[in-house]
C-alpha positions as protocol buffer text, in pm:
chain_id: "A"
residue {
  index: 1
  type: UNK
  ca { x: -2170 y: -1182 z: -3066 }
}
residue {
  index: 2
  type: UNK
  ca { x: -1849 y: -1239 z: -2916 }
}
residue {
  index: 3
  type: UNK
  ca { x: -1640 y: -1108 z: -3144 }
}
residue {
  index: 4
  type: UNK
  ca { x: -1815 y: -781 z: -3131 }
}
residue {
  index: 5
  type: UNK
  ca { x: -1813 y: -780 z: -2763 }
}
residue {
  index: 6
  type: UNK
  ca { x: -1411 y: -831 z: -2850 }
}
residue {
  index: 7
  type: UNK
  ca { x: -1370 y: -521 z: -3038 }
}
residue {
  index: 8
  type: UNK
  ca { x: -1539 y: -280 z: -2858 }
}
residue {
  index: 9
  type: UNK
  ca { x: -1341 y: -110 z: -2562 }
}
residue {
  index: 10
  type: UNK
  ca { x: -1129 y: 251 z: -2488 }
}
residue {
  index: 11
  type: UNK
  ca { x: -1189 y: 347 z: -2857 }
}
residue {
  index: 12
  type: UNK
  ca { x: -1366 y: 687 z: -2707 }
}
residue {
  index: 13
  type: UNK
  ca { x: -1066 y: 823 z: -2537 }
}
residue {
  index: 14
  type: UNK
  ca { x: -838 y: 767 z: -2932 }
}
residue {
  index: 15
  type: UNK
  ca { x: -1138 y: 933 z: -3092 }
}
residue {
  index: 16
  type: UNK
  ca { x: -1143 y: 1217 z: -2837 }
}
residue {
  index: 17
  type: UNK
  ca { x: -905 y: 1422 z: -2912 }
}
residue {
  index: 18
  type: UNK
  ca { x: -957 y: 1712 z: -2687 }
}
residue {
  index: 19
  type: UNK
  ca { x: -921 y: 1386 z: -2379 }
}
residue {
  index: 20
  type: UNK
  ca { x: -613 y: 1333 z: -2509 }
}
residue {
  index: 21
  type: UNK
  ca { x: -490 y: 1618 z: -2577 }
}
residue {
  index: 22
  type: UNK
  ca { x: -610 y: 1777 z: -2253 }
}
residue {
  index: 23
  type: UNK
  ca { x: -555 y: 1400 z: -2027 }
}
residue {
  index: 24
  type: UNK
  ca { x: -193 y: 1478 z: -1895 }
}
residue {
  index: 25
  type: UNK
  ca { x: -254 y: 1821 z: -1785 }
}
residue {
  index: 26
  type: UNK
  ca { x: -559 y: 1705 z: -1547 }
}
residue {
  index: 27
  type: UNK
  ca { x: -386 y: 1414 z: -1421 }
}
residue {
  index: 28
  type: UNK
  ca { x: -84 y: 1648 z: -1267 }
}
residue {
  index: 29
  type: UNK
  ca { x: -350 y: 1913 z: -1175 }
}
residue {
  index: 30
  type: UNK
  ca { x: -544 y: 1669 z: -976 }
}
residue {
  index: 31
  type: UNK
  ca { x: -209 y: 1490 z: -877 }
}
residue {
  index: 32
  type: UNK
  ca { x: 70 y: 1775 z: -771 }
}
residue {
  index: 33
  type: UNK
  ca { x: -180 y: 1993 z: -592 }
}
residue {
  index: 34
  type: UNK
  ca { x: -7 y: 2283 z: -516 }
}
residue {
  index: 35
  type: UNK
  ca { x: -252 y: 2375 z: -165 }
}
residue {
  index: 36
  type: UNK
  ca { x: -263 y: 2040 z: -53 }
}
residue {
  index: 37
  type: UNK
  ca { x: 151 y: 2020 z: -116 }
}
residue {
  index: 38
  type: UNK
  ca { x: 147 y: 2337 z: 71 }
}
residue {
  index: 39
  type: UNK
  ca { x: -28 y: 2264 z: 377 }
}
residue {
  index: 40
  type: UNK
  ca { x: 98 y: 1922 z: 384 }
}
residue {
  index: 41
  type: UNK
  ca { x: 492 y: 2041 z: 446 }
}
residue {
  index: 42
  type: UNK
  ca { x: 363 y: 2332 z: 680 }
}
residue {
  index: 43
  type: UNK
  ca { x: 190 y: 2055 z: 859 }
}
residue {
  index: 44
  type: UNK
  ca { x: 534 y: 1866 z: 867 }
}
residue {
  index: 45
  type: UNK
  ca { x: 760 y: 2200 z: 972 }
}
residue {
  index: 46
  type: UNK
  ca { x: 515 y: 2277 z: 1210 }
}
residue {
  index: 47
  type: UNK
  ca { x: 535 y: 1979 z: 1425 }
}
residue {
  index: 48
  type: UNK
  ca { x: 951 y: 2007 z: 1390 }
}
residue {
  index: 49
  type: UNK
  ca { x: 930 y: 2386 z: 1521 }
}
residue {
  index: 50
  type: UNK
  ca { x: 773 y: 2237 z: 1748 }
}
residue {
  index: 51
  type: UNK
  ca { x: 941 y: 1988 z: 1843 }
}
residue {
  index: 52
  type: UNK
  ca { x: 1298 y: 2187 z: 1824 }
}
residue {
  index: 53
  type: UNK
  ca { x: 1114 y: 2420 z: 2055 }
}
residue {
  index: 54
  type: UNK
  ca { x: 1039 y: 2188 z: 2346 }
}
residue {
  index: 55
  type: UNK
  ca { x: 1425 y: 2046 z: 2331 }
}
residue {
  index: 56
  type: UNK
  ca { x: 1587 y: 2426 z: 2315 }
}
residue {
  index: 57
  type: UNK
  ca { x: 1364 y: 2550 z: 2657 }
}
residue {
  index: 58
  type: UNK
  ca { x: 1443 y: 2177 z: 2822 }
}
residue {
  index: 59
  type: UNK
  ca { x: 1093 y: 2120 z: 2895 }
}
residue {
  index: 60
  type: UNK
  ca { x: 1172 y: 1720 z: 2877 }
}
residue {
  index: 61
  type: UNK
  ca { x: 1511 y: 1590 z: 3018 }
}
residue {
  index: 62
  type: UNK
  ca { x: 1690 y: 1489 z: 2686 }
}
residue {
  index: 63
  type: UNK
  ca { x: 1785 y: 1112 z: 2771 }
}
residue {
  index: 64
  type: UNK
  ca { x: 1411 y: 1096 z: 2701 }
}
residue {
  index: 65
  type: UNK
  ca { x: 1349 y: 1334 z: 2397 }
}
residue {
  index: 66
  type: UNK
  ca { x: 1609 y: 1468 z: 2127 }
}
residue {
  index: 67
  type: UNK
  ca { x: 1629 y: 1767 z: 1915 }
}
residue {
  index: 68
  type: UNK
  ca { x: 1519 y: 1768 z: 1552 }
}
residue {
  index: 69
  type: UNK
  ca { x: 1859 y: 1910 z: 1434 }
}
residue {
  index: 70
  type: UNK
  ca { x: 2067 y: 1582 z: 1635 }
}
residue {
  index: 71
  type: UNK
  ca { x: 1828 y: 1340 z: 1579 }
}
residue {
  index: 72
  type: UNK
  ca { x: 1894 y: 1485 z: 1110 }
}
residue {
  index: 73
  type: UNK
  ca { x: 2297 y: 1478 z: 1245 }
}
residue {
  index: 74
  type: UNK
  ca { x: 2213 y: 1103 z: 1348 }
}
residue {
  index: 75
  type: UNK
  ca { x: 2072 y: 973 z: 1058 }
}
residue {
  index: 76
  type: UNK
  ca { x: 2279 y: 1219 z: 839 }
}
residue {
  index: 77
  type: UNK
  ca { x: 2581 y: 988 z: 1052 }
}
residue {
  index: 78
  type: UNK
  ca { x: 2429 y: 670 z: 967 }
}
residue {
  index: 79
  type: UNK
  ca { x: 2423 y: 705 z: 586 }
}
residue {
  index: 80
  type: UNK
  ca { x: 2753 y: 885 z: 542 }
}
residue {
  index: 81
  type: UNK
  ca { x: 2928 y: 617 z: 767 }
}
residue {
  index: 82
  type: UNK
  ca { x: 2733 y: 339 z: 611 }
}
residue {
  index: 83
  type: UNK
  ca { x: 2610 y: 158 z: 941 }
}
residue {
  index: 84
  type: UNK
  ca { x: 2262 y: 190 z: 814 }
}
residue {
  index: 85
  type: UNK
  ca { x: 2265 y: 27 z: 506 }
}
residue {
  index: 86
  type: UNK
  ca { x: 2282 y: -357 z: 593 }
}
residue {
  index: 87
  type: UNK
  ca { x: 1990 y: -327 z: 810 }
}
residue {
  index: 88
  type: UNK
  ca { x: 1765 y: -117 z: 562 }
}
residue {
  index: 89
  type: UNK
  ca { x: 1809 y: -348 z: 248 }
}
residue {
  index: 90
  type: UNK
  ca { x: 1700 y: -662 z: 470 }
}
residue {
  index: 91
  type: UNK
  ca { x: 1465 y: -507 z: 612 }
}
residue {
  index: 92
  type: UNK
  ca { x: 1328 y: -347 z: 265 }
}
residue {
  index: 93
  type: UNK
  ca { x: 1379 y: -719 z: 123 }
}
residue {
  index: 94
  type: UNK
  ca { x: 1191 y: -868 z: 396 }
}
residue {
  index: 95
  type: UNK
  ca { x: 873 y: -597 z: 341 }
}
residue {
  index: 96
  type: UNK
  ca { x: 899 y: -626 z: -15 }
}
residue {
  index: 97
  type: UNK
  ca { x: 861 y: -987 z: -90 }
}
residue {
  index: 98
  type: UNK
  ca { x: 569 y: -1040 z: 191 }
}
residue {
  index: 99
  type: UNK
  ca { x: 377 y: -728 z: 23 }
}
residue {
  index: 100
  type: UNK
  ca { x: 388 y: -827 z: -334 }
}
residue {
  index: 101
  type: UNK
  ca { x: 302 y: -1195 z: -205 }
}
residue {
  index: 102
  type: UNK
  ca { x: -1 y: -989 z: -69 }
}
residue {
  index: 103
  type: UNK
  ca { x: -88 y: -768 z: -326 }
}
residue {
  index: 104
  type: UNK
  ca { x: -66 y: -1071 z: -604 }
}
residue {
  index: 105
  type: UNK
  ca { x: -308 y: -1319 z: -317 }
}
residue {
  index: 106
  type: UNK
  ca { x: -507 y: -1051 z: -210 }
}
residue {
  index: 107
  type: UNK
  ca { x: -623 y: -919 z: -572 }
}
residue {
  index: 108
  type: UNK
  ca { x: -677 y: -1263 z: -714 }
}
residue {
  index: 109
  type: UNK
  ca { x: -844 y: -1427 z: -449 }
}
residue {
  index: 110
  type: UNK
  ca { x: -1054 y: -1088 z: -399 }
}
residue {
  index: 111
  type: UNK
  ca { x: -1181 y: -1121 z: -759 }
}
residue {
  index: 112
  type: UNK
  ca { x: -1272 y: -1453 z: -684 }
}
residue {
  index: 113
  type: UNK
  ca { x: -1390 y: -1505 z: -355 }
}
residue {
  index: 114
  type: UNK
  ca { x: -1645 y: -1155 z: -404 }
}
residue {
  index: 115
  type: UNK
  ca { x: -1730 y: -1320 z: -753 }
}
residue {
  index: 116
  type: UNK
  ca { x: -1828 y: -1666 z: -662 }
}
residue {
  index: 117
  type: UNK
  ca { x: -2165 y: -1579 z: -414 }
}
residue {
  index: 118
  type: UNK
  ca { x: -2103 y: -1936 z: -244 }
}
residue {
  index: 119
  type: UNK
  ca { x: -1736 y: -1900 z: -183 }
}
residue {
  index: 120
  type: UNK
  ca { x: -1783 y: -1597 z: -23 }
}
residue {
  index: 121
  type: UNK
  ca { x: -2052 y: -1721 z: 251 }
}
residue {
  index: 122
  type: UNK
  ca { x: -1809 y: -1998 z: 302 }
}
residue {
  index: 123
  type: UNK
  ca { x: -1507 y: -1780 z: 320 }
}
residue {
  index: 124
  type: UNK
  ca { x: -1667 y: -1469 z: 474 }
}
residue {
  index: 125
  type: UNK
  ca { x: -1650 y: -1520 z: 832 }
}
residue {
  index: 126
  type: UNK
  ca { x: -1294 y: -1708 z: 814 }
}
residue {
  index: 127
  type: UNK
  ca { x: -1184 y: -1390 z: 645 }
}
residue {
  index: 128
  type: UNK
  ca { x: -1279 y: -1144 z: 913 }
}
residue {
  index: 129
  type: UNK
  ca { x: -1207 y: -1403 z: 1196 }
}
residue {
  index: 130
  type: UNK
  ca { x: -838 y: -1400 z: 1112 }
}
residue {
  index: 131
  type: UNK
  ca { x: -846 y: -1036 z: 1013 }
}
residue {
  index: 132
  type: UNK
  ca { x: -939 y: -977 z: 1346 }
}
residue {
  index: 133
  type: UNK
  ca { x: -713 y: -1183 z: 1527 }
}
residue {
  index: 134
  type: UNK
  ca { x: -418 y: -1013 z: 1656 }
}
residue {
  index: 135
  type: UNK
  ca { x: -61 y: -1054 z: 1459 }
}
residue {
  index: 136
  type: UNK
  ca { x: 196 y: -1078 z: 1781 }
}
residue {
  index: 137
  type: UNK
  ca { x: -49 y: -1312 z: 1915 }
}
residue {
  index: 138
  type: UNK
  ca { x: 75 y: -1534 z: 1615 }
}
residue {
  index: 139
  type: UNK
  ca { x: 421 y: -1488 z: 1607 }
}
residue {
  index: 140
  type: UNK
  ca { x: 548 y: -1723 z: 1863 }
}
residue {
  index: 141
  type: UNK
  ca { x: 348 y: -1999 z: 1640 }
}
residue {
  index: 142
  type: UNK
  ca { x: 550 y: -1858 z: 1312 }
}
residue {
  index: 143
  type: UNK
  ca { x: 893 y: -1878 z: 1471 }
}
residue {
  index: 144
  type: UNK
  ca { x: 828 y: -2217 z: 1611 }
}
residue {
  index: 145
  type: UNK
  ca { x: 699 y: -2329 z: 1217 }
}
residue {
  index: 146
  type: UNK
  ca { x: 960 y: -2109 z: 1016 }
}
residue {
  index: 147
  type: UNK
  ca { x: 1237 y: -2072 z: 1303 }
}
residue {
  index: 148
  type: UNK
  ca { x: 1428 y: -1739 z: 1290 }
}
residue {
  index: 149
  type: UNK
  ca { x: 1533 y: -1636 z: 949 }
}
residue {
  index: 150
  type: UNK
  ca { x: 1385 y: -1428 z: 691 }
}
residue {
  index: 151
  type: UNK
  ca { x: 1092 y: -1639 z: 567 }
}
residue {
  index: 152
  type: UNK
  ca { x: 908 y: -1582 z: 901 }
}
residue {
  index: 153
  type: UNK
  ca { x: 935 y: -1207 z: 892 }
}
residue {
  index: 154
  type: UNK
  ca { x: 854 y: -1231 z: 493 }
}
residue {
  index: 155
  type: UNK
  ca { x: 512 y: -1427 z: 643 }
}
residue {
  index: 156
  type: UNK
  ca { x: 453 y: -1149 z: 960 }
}
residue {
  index: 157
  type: UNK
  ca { x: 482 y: -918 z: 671 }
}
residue {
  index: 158
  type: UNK
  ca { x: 226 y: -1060 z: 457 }
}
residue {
  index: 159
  type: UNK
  ca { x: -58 y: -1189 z: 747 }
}
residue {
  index: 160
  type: UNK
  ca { x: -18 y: -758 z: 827 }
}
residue {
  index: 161
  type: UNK
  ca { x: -33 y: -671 z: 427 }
}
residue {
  index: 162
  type: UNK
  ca { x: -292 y: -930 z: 301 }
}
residue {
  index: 163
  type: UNK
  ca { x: -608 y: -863 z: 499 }
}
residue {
  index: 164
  type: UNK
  ca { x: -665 y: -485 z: 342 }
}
residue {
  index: 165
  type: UNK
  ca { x: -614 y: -585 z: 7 }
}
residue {
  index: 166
  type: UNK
  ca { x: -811 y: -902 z: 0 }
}
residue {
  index: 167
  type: UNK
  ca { x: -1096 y: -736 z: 212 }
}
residue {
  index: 168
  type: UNK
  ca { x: -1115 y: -399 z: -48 }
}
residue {
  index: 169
  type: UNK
  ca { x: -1095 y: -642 z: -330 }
}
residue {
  index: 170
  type: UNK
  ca { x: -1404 y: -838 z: -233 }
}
residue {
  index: 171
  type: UNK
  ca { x: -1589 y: -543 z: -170 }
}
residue {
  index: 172
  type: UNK
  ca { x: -1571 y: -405 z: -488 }
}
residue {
  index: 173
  type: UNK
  ca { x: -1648 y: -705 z: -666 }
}
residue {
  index: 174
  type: UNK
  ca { x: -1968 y: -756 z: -468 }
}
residue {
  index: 175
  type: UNK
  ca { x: -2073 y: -389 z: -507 }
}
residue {
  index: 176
  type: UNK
  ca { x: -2000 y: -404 z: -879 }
}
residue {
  index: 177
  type: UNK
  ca { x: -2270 y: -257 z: -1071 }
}
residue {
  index: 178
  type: UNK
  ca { x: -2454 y: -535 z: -1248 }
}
residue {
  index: 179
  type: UNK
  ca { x: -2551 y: -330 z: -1582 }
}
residue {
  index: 180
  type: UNK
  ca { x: -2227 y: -399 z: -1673 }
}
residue {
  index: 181
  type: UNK
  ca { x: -2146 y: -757 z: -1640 }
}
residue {
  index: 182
  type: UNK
  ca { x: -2517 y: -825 z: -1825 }
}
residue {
  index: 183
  type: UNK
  ca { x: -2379 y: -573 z: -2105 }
}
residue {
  index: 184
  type: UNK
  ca { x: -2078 y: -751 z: -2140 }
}
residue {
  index: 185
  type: UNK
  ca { x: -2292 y: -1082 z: -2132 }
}
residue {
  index: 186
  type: UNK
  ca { x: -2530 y: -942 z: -2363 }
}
residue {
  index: 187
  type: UNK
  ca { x: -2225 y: -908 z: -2590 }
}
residue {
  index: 188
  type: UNK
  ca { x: -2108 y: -1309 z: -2584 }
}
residue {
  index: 189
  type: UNK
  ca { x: -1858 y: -1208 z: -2275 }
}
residue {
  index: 190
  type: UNK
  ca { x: -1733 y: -1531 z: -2085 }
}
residue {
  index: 191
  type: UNK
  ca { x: -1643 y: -1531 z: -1758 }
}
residue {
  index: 192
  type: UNK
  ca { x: -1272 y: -1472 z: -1782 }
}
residue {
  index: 193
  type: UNK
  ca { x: -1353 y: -1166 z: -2014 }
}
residue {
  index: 194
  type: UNK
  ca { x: -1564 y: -1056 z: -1744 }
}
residue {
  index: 195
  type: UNK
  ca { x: -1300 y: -1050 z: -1529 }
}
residue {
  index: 196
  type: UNK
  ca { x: -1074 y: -940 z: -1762 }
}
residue {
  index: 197
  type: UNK
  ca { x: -1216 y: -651 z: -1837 }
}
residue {
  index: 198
  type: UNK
  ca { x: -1538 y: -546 z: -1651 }
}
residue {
  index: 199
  type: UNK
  ca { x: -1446 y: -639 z: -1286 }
}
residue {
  index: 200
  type: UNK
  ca { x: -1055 y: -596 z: -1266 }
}
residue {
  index: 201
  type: UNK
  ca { x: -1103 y: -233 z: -1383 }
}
residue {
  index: 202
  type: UNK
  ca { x: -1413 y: -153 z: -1189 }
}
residue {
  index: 203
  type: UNK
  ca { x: -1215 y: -256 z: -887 }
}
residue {
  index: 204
  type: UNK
  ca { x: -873 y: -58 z: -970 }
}
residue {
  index: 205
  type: UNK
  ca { x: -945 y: 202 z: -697 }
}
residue {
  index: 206
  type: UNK
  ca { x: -1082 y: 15 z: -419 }
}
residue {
  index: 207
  type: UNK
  ca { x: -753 y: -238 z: -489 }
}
residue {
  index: 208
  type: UNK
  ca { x: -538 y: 97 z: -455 }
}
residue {
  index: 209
  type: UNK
  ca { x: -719 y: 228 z: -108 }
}
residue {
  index: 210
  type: UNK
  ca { x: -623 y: -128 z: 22 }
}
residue {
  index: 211
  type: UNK
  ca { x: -256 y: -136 z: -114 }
}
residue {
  index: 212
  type: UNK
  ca { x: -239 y: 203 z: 36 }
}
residue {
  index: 213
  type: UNK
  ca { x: -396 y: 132 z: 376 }
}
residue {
  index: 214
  type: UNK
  ca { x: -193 y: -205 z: 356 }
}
residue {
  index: 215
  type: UNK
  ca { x: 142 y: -20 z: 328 }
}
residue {
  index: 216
  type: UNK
  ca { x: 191 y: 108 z: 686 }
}
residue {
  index: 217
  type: UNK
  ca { x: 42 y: -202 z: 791 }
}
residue {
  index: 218
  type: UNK
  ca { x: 333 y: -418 z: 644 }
}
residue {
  index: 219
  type: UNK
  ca { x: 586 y: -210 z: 785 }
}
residue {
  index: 220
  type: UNK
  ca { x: 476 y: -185 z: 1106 }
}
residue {
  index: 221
  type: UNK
  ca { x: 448 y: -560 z: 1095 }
}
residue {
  index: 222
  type: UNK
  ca { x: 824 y: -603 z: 897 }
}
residue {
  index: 223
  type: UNK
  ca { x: 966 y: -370 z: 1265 }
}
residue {
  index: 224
  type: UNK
  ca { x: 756 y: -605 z: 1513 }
}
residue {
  index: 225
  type: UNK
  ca { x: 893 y: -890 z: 1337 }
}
residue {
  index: 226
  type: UNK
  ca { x: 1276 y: -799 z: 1354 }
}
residue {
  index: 227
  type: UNK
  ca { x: 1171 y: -731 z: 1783 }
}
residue {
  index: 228
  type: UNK
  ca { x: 1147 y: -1081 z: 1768 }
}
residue {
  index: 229
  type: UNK
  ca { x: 1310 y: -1263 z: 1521 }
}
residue {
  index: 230
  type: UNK
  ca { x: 1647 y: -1055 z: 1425 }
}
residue {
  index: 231
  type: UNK
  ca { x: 1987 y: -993 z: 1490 }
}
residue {
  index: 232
  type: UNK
  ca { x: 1965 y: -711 z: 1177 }
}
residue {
  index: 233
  type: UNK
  ca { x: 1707 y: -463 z: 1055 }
}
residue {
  index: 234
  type: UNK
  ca { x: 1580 y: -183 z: 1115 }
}
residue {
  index: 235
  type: UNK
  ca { x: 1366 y: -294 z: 1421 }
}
residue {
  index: 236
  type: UNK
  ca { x: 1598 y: -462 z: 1515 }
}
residue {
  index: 237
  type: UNK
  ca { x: 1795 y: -106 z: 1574 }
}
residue {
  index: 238
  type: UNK
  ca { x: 1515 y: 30 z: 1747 }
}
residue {
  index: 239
  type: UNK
  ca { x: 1569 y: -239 z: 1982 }
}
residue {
  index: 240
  type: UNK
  ca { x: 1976 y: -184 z: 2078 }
}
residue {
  index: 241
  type: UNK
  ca { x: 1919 y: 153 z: 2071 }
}
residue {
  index: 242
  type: UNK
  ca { x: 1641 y: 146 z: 2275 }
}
residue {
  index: 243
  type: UNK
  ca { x: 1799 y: -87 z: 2522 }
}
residue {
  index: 244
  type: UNK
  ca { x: 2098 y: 146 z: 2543 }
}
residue {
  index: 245
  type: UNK
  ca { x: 1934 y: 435 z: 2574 }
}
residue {
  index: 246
  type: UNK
  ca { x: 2070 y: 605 z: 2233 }
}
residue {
  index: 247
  type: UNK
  ca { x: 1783 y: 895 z: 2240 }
}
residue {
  index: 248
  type: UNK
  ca { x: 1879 y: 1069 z: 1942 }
}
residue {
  index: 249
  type: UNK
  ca { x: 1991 y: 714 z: 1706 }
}
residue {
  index: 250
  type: UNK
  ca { x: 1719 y: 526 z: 1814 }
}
residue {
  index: 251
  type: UNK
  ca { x: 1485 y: 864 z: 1707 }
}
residue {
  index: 252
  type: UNK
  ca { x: 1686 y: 850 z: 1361 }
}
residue {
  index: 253
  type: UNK
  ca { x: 1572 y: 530 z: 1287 }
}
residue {
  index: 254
  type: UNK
  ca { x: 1208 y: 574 z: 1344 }
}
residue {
  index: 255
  type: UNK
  ca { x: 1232 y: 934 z: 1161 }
}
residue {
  index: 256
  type: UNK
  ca { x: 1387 y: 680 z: 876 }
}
residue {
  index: 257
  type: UNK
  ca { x: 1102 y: 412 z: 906 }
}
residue {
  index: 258
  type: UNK
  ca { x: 842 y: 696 z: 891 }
}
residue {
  index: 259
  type: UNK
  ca { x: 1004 y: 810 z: 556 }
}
residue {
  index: 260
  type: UNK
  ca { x: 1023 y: 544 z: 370 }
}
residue {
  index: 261
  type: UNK
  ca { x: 628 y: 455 z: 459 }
}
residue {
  index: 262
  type: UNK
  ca { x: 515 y: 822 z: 395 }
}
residue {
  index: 263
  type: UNK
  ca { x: 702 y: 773 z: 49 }
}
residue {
  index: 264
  type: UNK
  ca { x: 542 y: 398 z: -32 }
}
residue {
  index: 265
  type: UNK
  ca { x: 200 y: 568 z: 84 }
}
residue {
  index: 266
  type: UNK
  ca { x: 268 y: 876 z: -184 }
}
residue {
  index: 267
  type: UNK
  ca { x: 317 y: 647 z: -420 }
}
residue {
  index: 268
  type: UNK
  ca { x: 71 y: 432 z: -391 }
}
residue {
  index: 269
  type: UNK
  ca { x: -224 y: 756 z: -363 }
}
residue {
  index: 270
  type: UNK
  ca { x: -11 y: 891 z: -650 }
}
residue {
  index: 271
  type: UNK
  ca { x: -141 y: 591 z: -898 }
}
residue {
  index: 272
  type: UNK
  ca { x: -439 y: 566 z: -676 }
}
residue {
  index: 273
  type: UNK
  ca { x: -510 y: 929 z: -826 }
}
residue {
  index: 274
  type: UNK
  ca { x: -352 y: 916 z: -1189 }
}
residue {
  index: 275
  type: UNK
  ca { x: -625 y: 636 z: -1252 }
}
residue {
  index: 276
  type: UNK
  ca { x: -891 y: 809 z: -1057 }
}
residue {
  index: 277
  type: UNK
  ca { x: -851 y: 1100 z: -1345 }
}
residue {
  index: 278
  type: UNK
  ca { x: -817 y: 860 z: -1621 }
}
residue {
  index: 279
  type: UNK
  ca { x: -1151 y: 711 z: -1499 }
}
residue {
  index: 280
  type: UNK
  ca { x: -1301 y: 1037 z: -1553 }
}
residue {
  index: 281
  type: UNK
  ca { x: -1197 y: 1079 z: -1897 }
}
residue {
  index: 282
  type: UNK
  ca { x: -1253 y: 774 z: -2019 }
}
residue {
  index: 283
  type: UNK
  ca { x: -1559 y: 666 z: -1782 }
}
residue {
  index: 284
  type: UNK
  ca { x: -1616 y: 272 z: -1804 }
}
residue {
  index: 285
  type: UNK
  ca { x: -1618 y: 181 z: -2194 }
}
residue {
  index: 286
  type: UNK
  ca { x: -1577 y: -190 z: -2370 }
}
residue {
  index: 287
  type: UNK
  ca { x: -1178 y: -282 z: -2367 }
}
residue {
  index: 288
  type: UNK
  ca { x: -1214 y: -347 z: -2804 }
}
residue {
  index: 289
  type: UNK
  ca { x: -1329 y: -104 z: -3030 }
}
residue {
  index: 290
  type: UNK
  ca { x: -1658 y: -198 z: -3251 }
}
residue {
  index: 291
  type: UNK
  ca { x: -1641 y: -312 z: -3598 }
}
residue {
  index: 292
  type: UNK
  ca { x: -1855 y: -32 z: -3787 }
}
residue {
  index: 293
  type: UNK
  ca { x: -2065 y: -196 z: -4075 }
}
C-alpha cells in the first residue's frame, strides 16, 4: 500500500496539457495586474503631489516637514556619496539572519506544535502570552544577556519576525482538512510523508500571509533595535538625524526603510500569488504518480 501511496502525486498537471501549456500565462495575469499596478502607483503619486503641495504653499514650517523633491536629492546624495551604504548592509545583515532564523523556527515548529493535539494545549497559551507581550519591554533584558553587538539586534529581529509565522503555521495545520491525511493513510502514508506532502503543501499559503505580515514586523523591530543598541544602521541614522534636526536626511532614510519593506512585502505576495495560481491548476493531488496495472 505504501508504495502506491509513493507513486501517486502531481501526475495530473504532466498529463494536462492545456495546464501546462496555459499555467504561465495565468500566473502573470493573476500576478502583474495591470489595474491593481495602476491604482497602486496613483495611490503612491498621489500622496507625493500631495505632499510637494503642502511644502511649496509653506503650510508647515520646513525644520519640521521637507519637500518630496529634497528629501529624492537627499537620498539621491547618500548613495552617490556612499555614506549610506555601511549602515544599510548591517542593517540588511542584521534583518536577514533574525528572519530566516524565523521563517526556518516558525514553519517547523508550526507543523509540529498544530500537529501534535497535546503539544499544542501545552504550548498554546505560552505562544500567545509572549506574542502578546510587548518587544521594547524586552530589550533592556536582551542587551543585558547579549550586550551591544549584532547578535542582540539579530534576536529583536527574530522575537518581531517569529510570532506571525509560527502562529499562521499552526493554524493551518489545525484547520487542515482531515479527508486528506486519512487518504494519504488509507494509502500506507507515515507520518513524515504526511508531513511531507499533505500538510507542508496545504499550509504553503497561510506560511506566505505570515512571512508577509512578518516582514514589516522585522524591520520595524531591526530600526528599534539600532535606537538602542547601535553606533551604525539605519536606525541608528534616524536617530543623529533626528537629534540634529536634519529634516530632509532623516526623511531620506525612512523614505529608504519604507522601500526596501514595500519591496520584501512584493515579493513575498508575489510567491504568495504564483502558488495561489498553481494551486488552482493543479488543486491538491498525491506528490507520486500511480503505477497503472
Amino acid at each position: 500500500m505504501k508504495s502506491i501511496f509513493k507513486s501517486s502525486t502531481f501526475s495530473a498537471l504532466k498529463k494536462n496539457k492545456d495546464a501546462k501549456k496555459h499555467w504561465a500565462r495565468r500566473v502573470f495575469e493573476k500576478v502583474l495586474d495591470k489595474k491593481e499596478n495602476l491604482l497602486a502607483i496613483l495611490g503612491i503619486f498621489t500622496f507625493f503631489a500631495l505632499w510637494q503641495a503642502i511644502s511649496i504653499m509653506d503650510l508647515v514650517d520646513r525644520i519640521f516637514i521637507s519637500s518630496p523633491l529634497e528629501v529624492i536629492s537627499e537620498l539621491a546624495l547618500m548613495f552617490a556619496n556612499g555614506n549610506i551604504y555601511p549602515h544599510l548592509i548591517i542593517s540588511l545583515e542584521e534583518f536577514f539572519l533574525g528572519f530566516l532564523l524565523a521563517v526556518l523556527l516558525g514553519i517547523t515548529l508550526g507543523i509540529f506544535i498544530g500537529w501534535y493535539k497535546y503539544l499544542h494545549s501545552f504550548s498554546n497559551s505560552l505562544i500567545y502570552s509572549f506574542y502578546s507581550t510587548p518587544m521594547v519591554a524586552l530589550i533592556p533584558l536582551i542587551i543585558i544577556w547579549l550586550g551591544l553587538g549584532v547578535g542582540a539586534k539579530v534576536v529583536i529581529v527574530f522575537l518581531a519576525s517569529f510570532f506571525p509565522i509560527l502562529i499562521n503555521t499552526i493554524g493551518a495545520v489545525r484547520n487542515l482538512d482531515p479527508v486528506y491525511t486519512k487518504l494519504g493513510k488509507s494509502f500506507g502514508a507515515n507520518d513524515f510523508d504526511i508531513f511531507r506532502f499533505i500538510a507542508f503543501p496545504a499550509s504553503i499559503p497561510f506560511i506566505s500571509t505570515g512571512i508577509r505580515v512578518a516582514i514589516p514586523r522585522g524591520i520595524i523591530g531591526m530600526i528599534v533595535g539600532e535606537f538602542f543598541v547601535s553606533n551604525k544602521g539605519i536606525g541608528y541614522l534616524i536617530t543623529f538625524y533626528g537629534s540634529t534636526f536634519q529634516t530632509g536626511k532623516l526623511l531620506a532614510v525612512v523614505v529608504l526603510i519604507v522601500s526596501v519593506s514595500t519591496i520584501l512585502t512584493y515579493i513575498a505576495n508575489f510567491f504568495e500569488k504564483l502558488f495561489a495560481v498553481n494551486r488552482k491548476v493543479t488543486r491538491f493531488r498525491n506528490p507520486y504518480k500511480i503505477k497503472k496495472n
